[in-house]
N, C-alpha and C positions, 0 to 999 in steps of 0.2 A: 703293683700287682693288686688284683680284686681280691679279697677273700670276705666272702661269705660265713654271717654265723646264724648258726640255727636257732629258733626264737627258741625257749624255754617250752616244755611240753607241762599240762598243769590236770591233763585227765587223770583221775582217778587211776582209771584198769586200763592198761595194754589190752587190746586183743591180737590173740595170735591164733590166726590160721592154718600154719605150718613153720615145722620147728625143723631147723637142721641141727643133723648130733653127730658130731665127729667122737669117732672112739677107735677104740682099737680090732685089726684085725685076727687077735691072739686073744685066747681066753682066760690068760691068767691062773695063777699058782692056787685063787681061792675061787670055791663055787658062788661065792656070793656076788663075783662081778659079775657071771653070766647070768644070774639068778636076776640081778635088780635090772639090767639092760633089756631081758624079756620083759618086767614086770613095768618097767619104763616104755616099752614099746605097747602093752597094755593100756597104761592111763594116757597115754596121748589118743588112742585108739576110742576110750571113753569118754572124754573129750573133743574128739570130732577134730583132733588137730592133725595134719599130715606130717608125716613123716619123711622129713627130703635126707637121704645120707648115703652113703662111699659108693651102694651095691653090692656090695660081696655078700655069701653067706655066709663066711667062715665068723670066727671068735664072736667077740660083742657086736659086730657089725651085724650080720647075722641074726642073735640073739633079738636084738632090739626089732629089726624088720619081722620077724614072727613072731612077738609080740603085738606088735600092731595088727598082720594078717588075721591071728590068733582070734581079734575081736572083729574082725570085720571092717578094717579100717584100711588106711589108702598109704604107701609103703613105694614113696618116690626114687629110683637110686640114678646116682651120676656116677659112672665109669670113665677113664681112660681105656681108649681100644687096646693098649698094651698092654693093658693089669687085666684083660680078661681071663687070661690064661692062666696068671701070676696068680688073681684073687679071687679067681673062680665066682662070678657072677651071681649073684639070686635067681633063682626061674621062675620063682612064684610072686614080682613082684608086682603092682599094680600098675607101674612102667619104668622102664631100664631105659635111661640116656646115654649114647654114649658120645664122647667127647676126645678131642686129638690130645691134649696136654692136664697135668697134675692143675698147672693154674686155672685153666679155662674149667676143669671139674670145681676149684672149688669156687669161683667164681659164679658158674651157675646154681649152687646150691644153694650161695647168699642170695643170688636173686630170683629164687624159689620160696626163701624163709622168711617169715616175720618176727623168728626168732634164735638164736644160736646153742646149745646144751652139748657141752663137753665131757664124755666120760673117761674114764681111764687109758691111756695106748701109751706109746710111745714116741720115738721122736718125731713122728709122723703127723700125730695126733695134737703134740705140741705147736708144731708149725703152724698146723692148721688152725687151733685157738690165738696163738698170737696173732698170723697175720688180719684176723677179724678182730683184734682187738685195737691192731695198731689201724684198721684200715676206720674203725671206730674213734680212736684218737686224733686222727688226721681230718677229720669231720666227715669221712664218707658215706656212714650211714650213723642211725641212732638205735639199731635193733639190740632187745636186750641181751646180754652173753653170759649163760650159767652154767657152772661150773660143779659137777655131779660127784662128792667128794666120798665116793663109796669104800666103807670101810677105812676113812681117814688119809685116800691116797694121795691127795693133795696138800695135806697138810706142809709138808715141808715148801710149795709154793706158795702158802699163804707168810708162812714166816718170812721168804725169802722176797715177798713184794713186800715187804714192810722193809726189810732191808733197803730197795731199792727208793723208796721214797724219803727213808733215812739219810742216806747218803746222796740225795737231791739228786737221786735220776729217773723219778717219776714221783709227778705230783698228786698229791692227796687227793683231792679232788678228783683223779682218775682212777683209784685206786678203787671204787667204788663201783667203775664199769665192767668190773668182773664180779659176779654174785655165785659164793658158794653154800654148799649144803649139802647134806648126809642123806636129805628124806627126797623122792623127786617129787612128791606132792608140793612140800614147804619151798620146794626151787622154783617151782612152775609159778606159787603166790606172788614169789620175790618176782620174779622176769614181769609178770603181768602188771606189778607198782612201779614196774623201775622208770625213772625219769633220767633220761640222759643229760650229761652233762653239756651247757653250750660251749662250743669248741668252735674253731675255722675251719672250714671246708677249704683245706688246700689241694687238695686233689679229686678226682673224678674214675669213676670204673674203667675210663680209657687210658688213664694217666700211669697203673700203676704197674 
């Protein structure tokens, strides 16, 4: 078997053009996760970066696209035609994709993004940050994946990837390909230095 490794990236800055941000469709027990998801959809909007994520308007999902609207900014969304119904769509957004399957949505949102930012949700939410981290791990892309730890809600994932690399089921070195942080200012710094680690490209966007 061929496998390909990626040379070492040695630039200074990432630049990111458009950022995918998986989060949740519920708004949560505190005002402060709808509060920073708008104000996160804000400074990407200030920064000229697009916004690719779920389409719905409901909870953070929502929040974040009118924030970005908010400034004048470009507020991308990828739908399942099934979830139209379910998640009630954006109507204001700068353009609504829609797509036949859960994968193919988030598939196209990777290859929309120059960058990936996870905020709060559920299991949904999880899936969706893992499978970019593993499809990261497996060498299929190098984009950076930040992890938006508002009001401390990750916290118990940070301990528990420490476990995992404890226990020799993820190597340090990888451990690193997840960047979190409290401020989204100081996350968007990390994402823009981040240098990926070289791995093998064992798979491809068709393979998985």
């Amino acid at each position: 078997m061929n496998i390909d490794v990626y040379p070492i990236i040695f630039a200074a800055t990432m630049i990111m053009k458009s950022i995918c941000v998986f989060c949740g469709s519920g708004s949560g027990n505190d005002s402060r996760y709808m509060d920073a998801a708008y104000q996160l959809g804000q400074l990407l909007a200030e920064k000229n970066i697009k916004l690719i994520y779920g389409g719905a308007k409901l909870g953070l999902m929502g929040a974040v696209a009118d924030g970005v609207l908010s400034e004048g900014g470009t507020a991308i969304g990828v739908i399942p035609h099934f979830l139209c119904t379910k998640e009630v769509a954006h109507g204001g957004l700068s353009e609504l994709m829609l797509v036949d399957t859960m994968h193919e949505r988030k598939l196209k949102m990777h290859e929309l993004s120059d960058g990936i930012i996870t905020m709060p949700g559920g299991w949904g939410t999880m899936e969706e940050m893992f499978e970019m981290l593993t499809w990261g791990q497996l060498g299929m892309h190098q984009k950076p994946i930040g992890l938006y730890n508002i009001n401390g809600y990750y916290d118990g994932l940070r301990t528990f990837h420490q476990t995992m690399v404890n226990e020799g089921f993820l190597k340090r070195e990888l451990i690193d390909m997840l960047m979190m942080n409290e401020d989204a200012d100081g996350l968007l710094a990390q994402m823009e230095r981040y240098t990926p680690p070289v791995v093998p490209r064992w798979i491809t966007e068709e393979t998985t």
